[in-house]
Backbone bond lengths (Angstrom), bond angles and torsions (degrees), N, CA, C in turn:
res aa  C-N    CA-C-N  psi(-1)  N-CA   C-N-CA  omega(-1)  CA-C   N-CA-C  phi
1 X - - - 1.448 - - 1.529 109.50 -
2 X 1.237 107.51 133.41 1.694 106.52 -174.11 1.342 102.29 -98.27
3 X 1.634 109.87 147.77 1.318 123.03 -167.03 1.847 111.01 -96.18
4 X 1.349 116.98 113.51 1.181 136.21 -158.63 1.652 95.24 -73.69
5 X 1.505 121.07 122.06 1.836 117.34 -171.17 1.657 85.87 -79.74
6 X 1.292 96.26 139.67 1.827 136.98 159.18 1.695 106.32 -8.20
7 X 1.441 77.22 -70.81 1.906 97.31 173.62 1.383 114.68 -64.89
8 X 1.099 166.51 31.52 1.316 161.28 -17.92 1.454 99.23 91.27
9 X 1.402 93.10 -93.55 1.613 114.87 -168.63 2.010 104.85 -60.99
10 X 1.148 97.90 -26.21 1.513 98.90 -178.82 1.949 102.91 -79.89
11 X 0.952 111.94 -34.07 1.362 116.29 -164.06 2.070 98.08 -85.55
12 X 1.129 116.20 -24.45 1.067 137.74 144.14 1.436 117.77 -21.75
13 X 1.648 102.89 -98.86 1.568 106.07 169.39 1.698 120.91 -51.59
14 X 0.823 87.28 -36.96 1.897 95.44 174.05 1.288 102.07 -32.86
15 X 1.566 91.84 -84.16 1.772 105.87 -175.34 1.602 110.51 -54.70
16 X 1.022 142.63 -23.33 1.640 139.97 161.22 1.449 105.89 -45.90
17 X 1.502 95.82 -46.03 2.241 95.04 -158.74 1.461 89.28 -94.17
18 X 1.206 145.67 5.63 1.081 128.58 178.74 1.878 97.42 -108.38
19 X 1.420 129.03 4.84 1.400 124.27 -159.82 1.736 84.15 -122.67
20 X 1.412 128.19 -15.05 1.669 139.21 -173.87 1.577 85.02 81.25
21 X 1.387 129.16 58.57 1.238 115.83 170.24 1.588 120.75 -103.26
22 X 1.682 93.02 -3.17 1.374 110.05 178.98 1.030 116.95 -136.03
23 X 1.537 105.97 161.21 1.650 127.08 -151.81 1.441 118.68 -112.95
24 X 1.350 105.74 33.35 1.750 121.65 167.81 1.217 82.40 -65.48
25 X 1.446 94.39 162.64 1.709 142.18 165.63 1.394 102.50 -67.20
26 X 1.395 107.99 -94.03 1.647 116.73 -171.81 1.826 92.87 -110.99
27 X 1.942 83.22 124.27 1.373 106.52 -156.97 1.947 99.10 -90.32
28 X 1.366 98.83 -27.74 1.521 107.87 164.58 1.165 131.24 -50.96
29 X 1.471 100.75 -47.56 1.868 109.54 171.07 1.007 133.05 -42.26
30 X 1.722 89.19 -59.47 1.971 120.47 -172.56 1.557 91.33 -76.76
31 X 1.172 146.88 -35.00 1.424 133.97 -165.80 2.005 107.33 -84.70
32 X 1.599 110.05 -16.08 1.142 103.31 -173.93 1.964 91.43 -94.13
33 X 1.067 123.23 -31.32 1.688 133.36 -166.86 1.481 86.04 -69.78
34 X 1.117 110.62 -49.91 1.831 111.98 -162.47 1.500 105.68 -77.10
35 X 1.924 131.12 -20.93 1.157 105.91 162.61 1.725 115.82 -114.10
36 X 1.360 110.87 35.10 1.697 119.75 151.66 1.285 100.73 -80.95
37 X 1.783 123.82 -41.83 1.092 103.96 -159.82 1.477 114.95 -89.84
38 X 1.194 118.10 -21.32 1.538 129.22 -179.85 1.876 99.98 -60.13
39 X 1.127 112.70 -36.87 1.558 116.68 167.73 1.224 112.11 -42.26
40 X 1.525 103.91 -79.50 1.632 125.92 -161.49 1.972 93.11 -68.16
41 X 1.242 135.01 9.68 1.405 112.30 -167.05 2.052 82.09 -108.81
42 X 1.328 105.20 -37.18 1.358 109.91 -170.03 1.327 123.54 -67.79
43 X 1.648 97.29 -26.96 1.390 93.64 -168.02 1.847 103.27 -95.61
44 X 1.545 113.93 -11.57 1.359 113.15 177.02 1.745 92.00 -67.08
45 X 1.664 127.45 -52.47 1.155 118.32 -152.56 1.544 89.06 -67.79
46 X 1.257 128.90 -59.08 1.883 99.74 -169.37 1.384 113.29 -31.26
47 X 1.053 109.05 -68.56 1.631 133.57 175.68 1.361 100.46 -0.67
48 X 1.699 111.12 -65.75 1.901 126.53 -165.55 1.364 64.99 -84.49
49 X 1.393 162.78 169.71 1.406 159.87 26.56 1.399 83.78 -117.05
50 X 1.292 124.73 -47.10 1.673 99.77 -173.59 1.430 111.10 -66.60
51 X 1.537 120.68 -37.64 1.127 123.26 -163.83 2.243 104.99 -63.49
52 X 1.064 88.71 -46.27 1.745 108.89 173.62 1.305 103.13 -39.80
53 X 1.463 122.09 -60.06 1.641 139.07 -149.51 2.121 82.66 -62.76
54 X 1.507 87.44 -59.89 1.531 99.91 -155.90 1.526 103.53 -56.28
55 X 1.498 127.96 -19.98 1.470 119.76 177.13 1.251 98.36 -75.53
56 X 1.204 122.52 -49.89 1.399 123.52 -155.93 1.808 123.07 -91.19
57 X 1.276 106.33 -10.31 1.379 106.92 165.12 1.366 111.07 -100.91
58 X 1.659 101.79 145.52 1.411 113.27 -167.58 2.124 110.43 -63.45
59 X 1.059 94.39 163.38 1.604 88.03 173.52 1.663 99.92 -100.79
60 X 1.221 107.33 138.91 1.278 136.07 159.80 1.566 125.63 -93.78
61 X 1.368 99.18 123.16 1.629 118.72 -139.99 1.627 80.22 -85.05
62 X 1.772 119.85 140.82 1.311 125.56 -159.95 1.696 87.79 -112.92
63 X 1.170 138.51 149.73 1.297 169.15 124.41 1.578 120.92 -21.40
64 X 1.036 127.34 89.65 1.008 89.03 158.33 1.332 145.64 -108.35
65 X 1.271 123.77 -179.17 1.902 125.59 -134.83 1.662 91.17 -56.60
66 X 1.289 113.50 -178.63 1.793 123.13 159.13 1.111 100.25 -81.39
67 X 1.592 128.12 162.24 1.470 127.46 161.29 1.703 95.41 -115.83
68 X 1.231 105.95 124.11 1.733 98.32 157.85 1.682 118.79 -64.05
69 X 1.231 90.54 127.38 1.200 98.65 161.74 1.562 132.65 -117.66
70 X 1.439 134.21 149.01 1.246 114.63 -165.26 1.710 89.67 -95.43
71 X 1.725 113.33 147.94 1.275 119.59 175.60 1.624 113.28 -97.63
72 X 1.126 117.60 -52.30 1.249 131.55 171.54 1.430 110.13 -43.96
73 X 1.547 100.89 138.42 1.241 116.69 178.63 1.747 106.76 -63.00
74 X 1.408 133.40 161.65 1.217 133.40 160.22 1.489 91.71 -70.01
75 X 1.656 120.63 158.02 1.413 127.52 148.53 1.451 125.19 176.53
């Protein structure tokens, strides 16, 4: 069974209270609480997708630069 992300389910109720599909009290409240949180749920999940990427992709071995060097003797 695949696990449905947070933000999903938040974007979910959203769209309910914004269609009168829901039965809050004060529809202003829950619609401003419900899109702080749809924020803060999305931006933690990038967050784990970068963090994920970075376990799971290999590291690529970095170079380092040339240095010039002069060959010629001074004279």
């Amino acid at each position: 069974m695949e696990r449905i992300p947070a933000s999903d389910r938040t974007r979910e109720k959203l769209r309910a209270l914004m269609e009168g599909r829901s039965e809050v009290a004060d529809g202003r409240s829950e619609l401003v609480r419900l899109a702080a949180r749809l924020i803060i749920e999305e931006a933690l999940e990038g967050e784990a997708g970068m963090r994920w990427d970075a376990i799971t992709t290999p590291a690529v071995p970095r170079l380092a630069p040339a240095i010039a060097t002069d060959t010629e003797p001074a004279g």
